[in-house]
VEXVEXTOR-417944 format. One record per residue (C-alpha): residue in one letter; x, y, z. Coordinates in steps of 0.05 Angstrom, whole numbers, plus 5000, padded with zeros to 4 digits. Layout:
BEGIN
AXYZ...
***
This chain:
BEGIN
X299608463986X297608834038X301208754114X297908824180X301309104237X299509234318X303709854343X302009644422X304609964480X302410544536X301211314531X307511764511X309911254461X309411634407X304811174367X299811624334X305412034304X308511424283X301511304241X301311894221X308312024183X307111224162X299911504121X304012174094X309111664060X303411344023X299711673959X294011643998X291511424064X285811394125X286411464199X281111344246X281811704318X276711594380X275812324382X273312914344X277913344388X284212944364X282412864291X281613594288X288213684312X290513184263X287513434212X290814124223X296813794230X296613394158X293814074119X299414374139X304813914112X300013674057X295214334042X288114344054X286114103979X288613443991X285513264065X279413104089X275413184158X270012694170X266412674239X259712624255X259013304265X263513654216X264413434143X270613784096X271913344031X274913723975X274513343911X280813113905X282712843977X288312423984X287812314062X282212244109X281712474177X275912084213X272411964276X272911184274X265011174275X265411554214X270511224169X268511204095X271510504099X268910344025X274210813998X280810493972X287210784011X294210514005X295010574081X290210534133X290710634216X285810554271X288410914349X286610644412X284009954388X282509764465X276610104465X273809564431X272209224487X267709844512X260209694517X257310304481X262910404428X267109794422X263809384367X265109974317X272909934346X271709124336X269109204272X274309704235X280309234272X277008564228X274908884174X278009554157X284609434107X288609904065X291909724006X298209664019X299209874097X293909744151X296209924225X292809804293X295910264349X293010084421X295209804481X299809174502X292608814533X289908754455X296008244433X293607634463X285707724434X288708034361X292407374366X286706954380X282507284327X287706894272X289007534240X296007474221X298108174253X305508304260X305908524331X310609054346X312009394421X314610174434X316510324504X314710974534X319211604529X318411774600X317711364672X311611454711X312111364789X307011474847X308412044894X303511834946X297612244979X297013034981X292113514995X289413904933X291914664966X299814304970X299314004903X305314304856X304114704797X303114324731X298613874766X291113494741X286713304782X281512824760X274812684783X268012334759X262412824777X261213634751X259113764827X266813444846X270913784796X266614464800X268114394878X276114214871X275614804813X272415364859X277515084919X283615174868X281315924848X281316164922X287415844944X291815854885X289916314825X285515924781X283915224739X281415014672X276614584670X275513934623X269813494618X266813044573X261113494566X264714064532X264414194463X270914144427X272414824417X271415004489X275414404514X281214724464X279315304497X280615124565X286414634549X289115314521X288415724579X292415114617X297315004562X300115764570X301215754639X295316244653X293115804710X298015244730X292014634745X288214284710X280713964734X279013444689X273512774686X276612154660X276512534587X283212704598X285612014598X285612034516X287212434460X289813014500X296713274495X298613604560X305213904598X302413434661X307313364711X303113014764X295612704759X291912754825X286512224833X280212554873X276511864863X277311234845X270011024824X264911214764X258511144732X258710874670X251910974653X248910414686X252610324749X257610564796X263610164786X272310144806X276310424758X280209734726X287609844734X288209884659X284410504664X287510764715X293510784677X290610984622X289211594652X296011654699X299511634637X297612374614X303612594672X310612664636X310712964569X316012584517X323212564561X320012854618X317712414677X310812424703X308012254780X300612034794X297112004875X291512174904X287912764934X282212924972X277712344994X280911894950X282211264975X289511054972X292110564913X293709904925X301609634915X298909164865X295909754823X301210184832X306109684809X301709554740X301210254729X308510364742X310709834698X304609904646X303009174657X295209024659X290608424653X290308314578X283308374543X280307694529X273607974498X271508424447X265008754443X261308524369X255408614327X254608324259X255208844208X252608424147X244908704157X237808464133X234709034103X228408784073X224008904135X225809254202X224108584236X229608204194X234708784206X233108694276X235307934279X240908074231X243608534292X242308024343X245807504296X251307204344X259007254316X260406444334X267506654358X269606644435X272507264443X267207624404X260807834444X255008184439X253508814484X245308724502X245909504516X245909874457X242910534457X241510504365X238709754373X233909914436X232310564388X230810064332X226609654369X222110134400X220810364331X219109744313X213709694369X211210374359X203810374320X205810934277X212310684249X212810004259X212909484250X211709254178X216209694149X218309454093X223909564027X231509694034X230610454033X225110464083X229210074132X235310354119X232511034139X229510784205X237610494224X240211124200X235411534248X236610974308X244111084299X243111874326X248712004376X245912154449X249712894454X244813004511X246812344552X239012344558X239011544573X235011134541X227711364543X229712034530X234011964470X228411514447X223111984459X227312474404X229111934354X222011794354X220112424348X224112574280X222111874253X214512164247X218112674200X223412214175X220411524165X220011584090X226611584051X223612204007X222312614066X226013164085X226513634145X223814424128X227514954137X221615244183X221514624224X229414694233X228615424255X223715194300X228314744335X235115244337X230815854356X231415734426X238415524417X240916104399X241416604453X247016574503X245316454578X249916624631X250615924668X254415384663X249714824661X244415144616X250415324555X252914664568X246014284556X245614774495X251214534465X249913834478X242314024436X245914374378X250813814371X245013414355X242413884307X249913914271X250413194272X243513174235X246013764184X251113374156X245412824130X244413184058X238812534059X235412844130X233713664111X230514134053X237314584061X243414144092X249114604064X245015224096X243514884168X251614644175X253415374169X248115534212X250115014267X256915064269X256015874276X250915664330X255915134369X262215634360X259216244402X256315744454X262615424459X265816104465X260516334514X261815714559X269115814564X268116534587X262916274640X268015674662X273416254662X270016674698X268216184750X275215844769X279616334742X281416894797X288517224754X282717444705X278417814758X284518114793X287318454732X281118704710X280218994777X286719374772X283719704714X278519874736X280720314787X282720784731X275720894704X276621444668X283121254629X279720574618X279320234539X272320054529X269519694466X263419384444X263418774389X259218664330X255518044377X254218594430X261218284476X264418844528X270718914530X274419414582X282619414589X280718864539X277718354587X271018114573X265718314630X260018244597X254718264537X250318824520X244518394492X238718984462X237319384520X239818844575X247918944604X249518274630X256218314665X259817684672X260417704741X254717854791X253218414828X253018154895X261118224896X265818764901X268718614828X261418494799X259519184819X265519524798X265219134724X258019344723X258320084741X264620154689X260919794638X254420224638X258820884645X262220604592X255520344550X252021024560X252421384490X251620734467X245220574494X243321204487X243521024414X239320424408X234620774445X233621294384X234220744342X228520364362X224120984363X224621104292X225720324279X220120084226X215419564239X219119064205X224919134259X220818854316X217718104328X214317814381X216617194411X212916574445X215216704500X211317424509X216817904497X219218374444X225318254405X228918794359X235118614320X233517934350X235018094420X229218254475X227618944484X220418914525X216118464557X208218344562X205718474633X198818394654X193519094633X186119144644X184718614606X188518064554X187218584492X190519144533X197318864557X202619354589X208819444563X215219504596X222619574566X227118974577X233719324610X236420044593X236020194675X239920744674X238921064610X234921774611X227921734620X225522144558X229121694518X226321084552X220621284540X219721494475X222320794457X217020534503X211720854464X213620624394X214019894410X207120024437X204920374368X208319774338X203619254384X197819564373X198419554299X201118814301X194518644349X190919044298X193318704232X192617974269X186217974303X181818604269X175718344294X177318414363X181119044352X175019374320X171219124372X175719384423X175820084401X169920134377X170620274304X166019684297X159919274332X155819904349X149119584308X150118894359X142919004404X141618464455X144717724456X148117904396X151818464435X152817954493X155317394453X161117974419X162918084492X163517374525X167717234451X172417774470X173217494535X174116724511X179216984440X175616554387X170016134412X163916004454X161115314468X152715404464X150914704481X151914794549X147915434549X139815224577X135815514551X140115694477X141616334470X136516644419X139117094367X134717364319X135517474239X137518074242X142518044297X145717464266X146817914207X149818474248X154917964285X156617714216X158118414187X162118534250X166217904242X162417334281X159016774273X153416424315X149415784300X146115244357X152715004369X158015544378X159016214366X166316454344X170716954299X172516554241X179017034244X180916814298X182416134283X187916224236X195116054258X197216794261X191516864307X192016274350X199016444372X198317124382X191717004422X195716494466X201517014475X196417534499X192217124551X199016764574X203017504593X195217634621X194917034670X202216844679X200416134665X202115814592X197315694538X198115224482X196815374414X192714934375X196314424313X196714904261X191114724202X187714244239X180614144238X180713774297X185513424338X186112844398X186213134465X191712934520X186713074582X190213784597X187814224552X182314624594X175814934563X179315614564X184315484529X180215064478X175615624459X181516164458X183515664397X176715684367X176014914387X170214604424X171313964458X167213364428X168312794469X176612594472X177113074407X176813804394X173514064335X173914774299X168115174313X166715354240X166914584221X163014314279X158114844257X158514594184X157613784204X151714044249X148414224189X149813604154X147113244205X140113624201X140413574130X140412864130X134812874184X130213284143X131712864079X130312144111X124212504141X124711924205X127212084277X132011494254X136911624200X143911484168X149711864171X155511694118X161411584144X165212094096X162312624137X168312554184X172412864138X168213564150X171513554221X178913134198X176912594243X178111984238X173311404222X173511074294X173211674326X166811934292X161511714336X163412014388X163312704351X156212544335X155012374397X156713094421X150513374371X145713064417X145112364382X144611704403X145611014365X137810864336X139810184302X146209784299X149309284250X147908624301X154508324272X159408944270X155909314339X157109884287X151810444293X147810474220X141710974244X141711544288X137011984328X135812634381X136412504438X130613104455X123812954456X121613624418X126114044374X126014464301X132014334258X132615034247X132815704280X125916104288X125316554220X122617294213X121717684269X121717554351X114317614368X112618304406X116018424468X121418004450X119117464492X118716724478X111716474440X106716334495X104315604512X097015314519X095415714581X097616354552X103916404598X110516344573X113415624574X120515784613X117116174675X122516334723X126916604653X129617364671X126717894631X131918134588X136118784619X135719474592X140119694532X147119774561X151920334541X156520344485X162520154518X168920694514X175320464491X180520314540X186220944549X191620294566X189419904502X195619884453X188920044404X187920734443X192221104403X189220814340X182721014351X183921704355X186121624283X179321414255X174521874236X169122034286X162321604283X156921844247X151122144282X145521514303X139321644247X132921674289X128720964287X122820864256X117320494293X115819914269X108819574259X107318974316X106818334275X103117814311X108517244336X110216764288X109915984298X116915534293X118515364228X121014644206X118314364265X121613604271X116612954295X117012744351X122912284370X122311664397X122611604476X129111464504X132310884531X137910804582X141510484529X141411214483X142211714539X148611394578X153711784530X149812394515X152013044534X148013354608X144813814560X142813714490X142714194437X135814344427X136614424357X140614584297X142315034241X138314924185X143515294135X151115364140X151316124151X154916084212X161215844163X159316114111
***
């Protein structure tokens, strides 16, 4: 049968070594530890007395389980408590009673059994609630190696060596940290925030005496083993997330406790603006005598799954015992329940797996401390991907989400809120159920987390450690005898300190340049870096196209670091160009690079958007006469697409010059003119990238594939038509498929042969519009509601709006002169309309267009063949000329657009 034991007492007791020789006697055996940091360092701990083959690591962020484990090292959140162990231990059962954590503590301490050993190690406050839980625990107390006593009040410059100071802000602790460096040498920092491996890191740099304080948050109060002789209080208060609160005395001395090390005493005080400790509290944290716990925090763990609305009561189910209550707080169920209220998951979901999914995504660990909304806003955001149980994250989508990840920055807060990002994105890696590729993206994300971490314990080095700077500055006073080296990740090394990262082109020393040191490290490390950079330099010359990319964000990366940047040229299609670091490098060599990531822009620019590229140089668009050649240059200027219904009177384009736009790569109808090219997802972005380096100001790319999408009320006309969308009411629409339905629409005019007609409702799926959303589209055409179902209020007939129109575009040739057909009197109808302006010049190509250097690769232009006059045809009547439309009512006009189309395609050749 298997016994039950409570190993209770305070820090430096020795009880998690206890556990852990206990689970080493056994065949086999489970531990779970309130830390990731600890069970790592347990786990290292039992592979080496054990081997590696036979122990496994499960947090939620790292997952090692060879096939034949005989121990498991767990987070207690992640505990595979199914498995059968002969002995099984939980650490630090107080936290139970802690509101965001403590009914998974609450839940392992009733429920969690090994087979032949199970062990609860916590503190003396848990006896009297294990006791009234009627577990039959054997209760056992171990006294603490070491005393602790309080030594009173001292200011943070007289505080001995081997001293902590704790504090519960960054500002406080960065503060007390920068304070430290000046007066006495140096700190490491630790904070919650930190990743594990930079906490280690920092711990380290403590640990051997490299700097002789420690500034820590309240993180240090567990799971840390430290040579503390004296913990400094700098406050006394927190915020626990939802309010500023007193530390209790229990955790207090929780944290007081980290001073001593085995047989070594330890003191605790205060320091700074701390106020001083009461004698009551001193005399419980002396004597390690607290108010006991009288309430765990619980949630029912036997869950509802066949609908997320019976799950949901399930977890509100109450426990019916006294000392078991429920937390109304939690982050997963508030994440559950807005998913239940949210239209395109909830909430009639439905099946075990289904709902099962949703609690798995609602369970996401805030890394990011976001709060509430925003940790909701990104569980949401994966359930659209994640709902179904099938579904799986891409690989592309995943790369999406890391690419910005990647790159180190040089400050603090931006490497921390990095980590706290990929942390999320390794938490999600280790969900085989959740990606395409999960063995690929845990790789990736731990390699992604590691040089982070790294990174941010050379930045929190740098910042509060002064030993560091002064021996590198002793160094450096020897320039030319000094030891330079450059790492595979582009790291700087000089007398083997780090002082910076050569990242492409771009030295950035790890300190700044404003001080003595940070101009010293920076004029050794490019004296240093010269052959080297003079190197990449070559090397990108002759680099092949493959080699470079451009990024989002408007610059050019090669080997995946920046190299150059987009400036703003004569125009968006003839950006500048200007190399991204390399300062002091020699100028021919600059510049040759220069040049060949220009050669490589053009060529991208070219292989992306021909249309506008021939149009640019030249090569093509010489035939365009007229409106035609106008409409090629306002769709350079726009990048995809030109709204005509605004345009009074319509521009009129004849047969012929609709040809030549179509053999030059437009399209124009009665509705929009565009370059179908242009509205691919290639194009898109790199038309966005272009007009964003142009203006400075950020353009959106459009959903990729879409035929149309809902607008949010900022995308502006601009940046609309750069996509190739027009904007039909609340929705945009592609300008080849609002071209297409156009045509529909006058086909089904022609065929009912009425000014009233039908429209099916299937023809929203030429646009990818939804049903409800279609008559506003229509409306856009220039129709109005003609008849409507008197039950429904839905529209069944349509009509135009204008009084005369043709449902087609005038056919043959423009009568003589080129001007419009004359009215009744003999005088054209539109009076006041400008004559039509002389034949303007063939435009030259630009010398600063990436293209320049193109063109002068083409062959030269065929000489222009002399034109033949043509014979004056009399002008031609409309063709297809519509009846006349009904006259309008208030009713039909009030959601019509200011000015109607006046007519319509007749065939799809503007798509076609």
């Amino acid at each position: 049968m298997s016994s039950l034991k409570a190993v209770l007492g305070p820090t430096n007791t020795g009880k998690t070594h206890y556990a852990i020789e206990r689970m080493m006697g056994h065949a086999t055996g489970m531990i779970g530890l309130p830390l990731r940091l600890l069970a790592r360092e347990v786990y290292d701990r039992v592979v080496k007395a054990k081997g590696e083959k036979a122990v496994a690591l499960i947090t939620g962020e790292e997952r090692i389980e060879p096939p034949n484990t005989r121990y498991w090292i767990c987070t207690v959140e992640a505990m595979p408590v199914h498995k059968r162990v002969d002995f099984l231990a939980v650490d630090e059962i107080q936290l139970a009673e802690d509101d965001d954590r403590g009914h998974v503590f609450t839940d392992r301490i009733l429920k969690a059994r090994g087979m032949s050993e199970t062990m609860l190690l916590g503190a003396e406050t848990m006896r009297g609630v294990l006791r009234e839980l009627d577990l039959e625990v054997d209760t056992t107390t171990r006294e603490r190696f070491s005393e602790l006593h309080y030594a009173g009040p001292a200011k943070i410059t007289k505080l001995p060596k081997r001293s902590a100071v704790v504090a519960f802000s960054t500002e406080q602790v960065y503060a007390i940290g920068e304070l430290l460096k000046r007066q006495k040498g140096g700190a490491a920092i630790v904070m919650g925030a930190l990743s594990p491996r930079t906490r280690n890191a920092q711990v380290d740099l403590y640990q051997s005496g490299e700097v002789d304080y420690l500034v820590a948050t309240d993180a240090i109060g567990m799971g840390l083993n430290l040579d503390v002789d004296r913990i400094a209080f700098a406050a006394r208060s927190k915020f626990d997330g939802r309010r500023h609160r007193w530390l209790s005395a229990a955790e207090a001395g929780q944290i007081a406790g980290r001073a001593g090390r085995f047989r070594s005493d330890g003191e605790f005080g205060e320091t700074g603006d701390c106020p001083p400790f009461e004698e009551d509290v001193i005399h419980a944290i002396e004597e390690h005598r607290f108010d006991p716990v009288d309430e765990l925090q619980w949630r029912n763990s036997d869950l509802d799954y066949r609908s997320i609305k019976t799950l949901i009561a399930s977890l509100a189910r109450p426990s019916g015992h006294p000392s078991l209550r429920q937390n109304p707080h939690a982050l997963d169920e508030w994440v559950l329940r807005r998913m239940a209220e949210d239209a395109g998951i909830g909430p009639d979901v439905r099946g075990e797996a289904k709902v099962r999914r949703l609690w798995d995504l609602a369970r996401l660990p805030d890394f990011r401390k976001a709060g509430h909304e925003g940790h909701g806003r990104l569980v949401l955001g994966l359930a659209e991907t994640l709902a179904d149980p099938d579904a799986r994250l891409g690989d592309t989508a995943m790369a999406r989400r890391l690419e910005n990840l990647e790159a180190n920055v040089p400050d603090i807060a931006s490497l921390q809120h990095r980590l706290a990002m990929i942390r999320t994105w390794t938490y999600a890696a280790h969900r085989d159920d959740w990606l395409e590729n999960p063995a690929y993206w845990r790789d990736k994300t731990r390699e992604i987390e590691d040089r982070l971490s790294d990174a941010l314990h050379a930045a929190l080095t740098l910042r509060f450690v002064d030993r560091r700077t002064t021996a590198l500055l002793a160094g450096l006073k020897r320039e030319d005898l000094l030891v330079t080296e450059l790492s595979e990740n582009g790291e700087v090394t000089v007398e083997g300190h780090v002082v910076g990262k050569l990242v492409g082109l771009h030295f950035e020393p790890a300190s700044t340049a404003k001080t003595l040191e940070g101009k010293a490290v920076r004029s050794a490390a490019v004296s240093a870096l010269g052959p080297i950079m003079a190197e990449r330099l070559g090397e990108i010359a002759g680099a092949p196209a493959e080699a470079f990319n451009l990024t989002d964000a408007g610059t050019i990366t090669w080997k995946d670091a920046e190299i150059a940047r987009l400036l703003p040229g004569p125009d968006w299609l003839a950006p500048r160009l200007e190399l991204i670091g390399a300062d002091d490098a020699e100028a021919h060599r600059k510049d040759a690079a220069l040049k060949r990531v220009e050669e490589w822009l053009g060529a991208e620019m070219l292989r992306v958007l021909p249309t506008h590229a021939k149009l640019k140089t030249g090569e093509t668009g010489k035939e365009l006469e007229g409106m035609a050649r106008g409409l090629a240059f306002r769709l350079l200027e726009s990048g995809a697409a030109i709204d005509l219904r605004e345009e009074s009177p319509p521009p009129h384009v004849t047969k012929e010059q609709r040809e030549a736009m179509k053999a030059a790569g437009l399209r124009t109808g009665r509705v929009a003119a565009h370059i179908p090219e242009a509205q691919k997802p290639a194009a898109q972005r790199m038309i966005a990238i272009l007009q964003a380096s142009q203006t400075g100001e950020g353009r959106r790319v459009a959903p990729e594939g879409a035929g149309s999408f809902p607008l949010d009320g900022e995308w502006a006309e601009s940046e609309l038509h750069s996509q190739g969308y027009l904007r039909f009411g609340k929705r945009a629409v592609r300008a080849d498929l609002a071209e297409r339905l156009g045509w529909e629409i006058s086909k089904r005019r022609k065929e009912a042969g009425t000014p009233a007609f039908e429209l099916p409702a299937e023809l929203a799926s030429v646009v990818s519009c939804p049903g409800d959303e279609f008559p506003a589209i229509v409306k856009g055409f220039g129709l109005a509601p003609a008849e409507k179902d008197p039950e429904t209020g839905a529209v069944t007939k349509w009509r135009y709006l204008s009084r005369h129109r043709s449902d087609g575009p005038p056919r043959g040739n423009k009568p003589a002169g080129n001007r419009p057909p004359k009215g009744k009197q003999g005088k054209p109808p539109n009076k006041g309309r400008p004559q039509r302006a002389s034949r303007p010049a063939p435009r030259q190509p630009d010398p600063d267009s990436p293209f320049a250097a193109l063109a002068s690769l083409l062959p030269p232009p065929p000489p222009p063949k002399p034109k033949k006059k043509k014979k004056k045809k009399p002008p031609q009547p409309p063709s297809n000329s519509a009846p006349e439309a009904p006259a309008e009512t208030a009713s039909d006009t009030k959601d019509a657009p200011a000015n109607p189309p006046q007519s319509l395609p007749e065939t799809p050749e503007a798509s076609s």
